[in-house]
C-alpha positions as CSV (number, residue, x, y, z in Angstrom):
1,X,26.8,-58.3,-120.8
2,X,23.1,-57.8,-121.4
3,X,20.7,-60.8,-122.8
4,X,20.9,-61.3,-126.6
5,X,17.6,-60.8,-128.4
6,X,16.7,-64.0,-131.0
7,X,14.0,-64.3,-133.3
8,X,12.3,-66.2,-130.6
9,X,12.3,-64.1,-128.1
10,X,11.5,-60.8,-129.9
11,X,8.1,-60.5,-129.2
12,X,8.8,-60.9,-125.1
13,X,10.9,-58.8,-125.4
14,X,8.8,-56.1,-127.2
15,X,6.2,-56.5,-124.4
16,X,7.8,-56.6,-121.7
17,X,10.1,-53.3,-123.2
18,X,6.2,-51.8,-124.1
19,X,5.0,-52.4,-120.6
20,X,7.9,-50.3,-119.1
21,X,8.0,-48.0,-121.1
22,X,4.2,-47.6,-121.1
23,X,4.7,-46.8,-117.0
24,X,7.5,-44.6,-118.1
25,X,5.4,-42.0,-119.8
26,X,1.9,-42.4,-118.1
27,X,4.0,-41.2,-115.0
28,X,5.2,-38.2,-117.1
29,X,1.7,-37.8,-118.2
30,X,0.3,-37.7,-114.4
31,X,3.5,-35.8,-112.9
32,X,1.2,-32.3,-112.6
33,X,5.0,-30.8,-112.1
34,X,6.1,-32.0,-115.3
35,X,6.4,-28.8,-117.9
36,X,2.5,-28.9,-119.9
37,X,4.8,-29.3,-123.6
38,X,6.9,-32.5,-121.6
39,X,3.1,-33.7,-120.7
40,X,1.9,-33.2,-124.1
41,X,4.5,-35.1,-125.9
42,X,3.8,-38.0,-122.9
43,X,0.7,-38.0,-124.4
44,X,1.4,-38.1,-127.9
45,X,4.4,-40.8,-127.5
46,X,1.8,-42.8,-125.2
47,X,-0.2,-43.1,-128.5
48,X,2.1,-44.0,-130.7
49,X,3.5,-46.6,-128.5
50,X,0.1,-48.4,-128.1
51,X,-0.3,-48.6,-132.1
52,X,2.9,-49.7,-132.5
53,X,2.1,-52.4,-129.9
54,X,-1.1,-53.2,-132.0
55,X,1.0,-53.4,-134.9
56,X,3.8,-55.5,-134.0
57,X,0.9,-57.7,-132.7
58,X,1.7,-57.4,-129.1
């Protein structure tokens, strides 16, 4: 059974899920192999994740 998210530990969680999920994508960005529309959208998610980040005050 996986670890239940509180209140508390929300915003832990958020970075720590934001930090893997940031190496997720800038490897998707970097993989020269990857399909250019796959990269793209890396790209694109990439930013969207970073103002969410900024938002959620992360």
């Amino acid at each position: 059974m996986g670890t239940i998210v509180t209140e508390a530990r929300c915003p832990s969680w958020v970075a720590e899920a934001s930090s893997y999920f940031d190496r997720v994508i800038s490897a998707l960005i970097d993989d020269e192999s990857a399909d250019s529309y796959v990269r793209e959208s890396a790209v694109s998610a990439l930013s969207r994740l970073e103002q969410m980040v900024k938002f959620k005050g992360g």
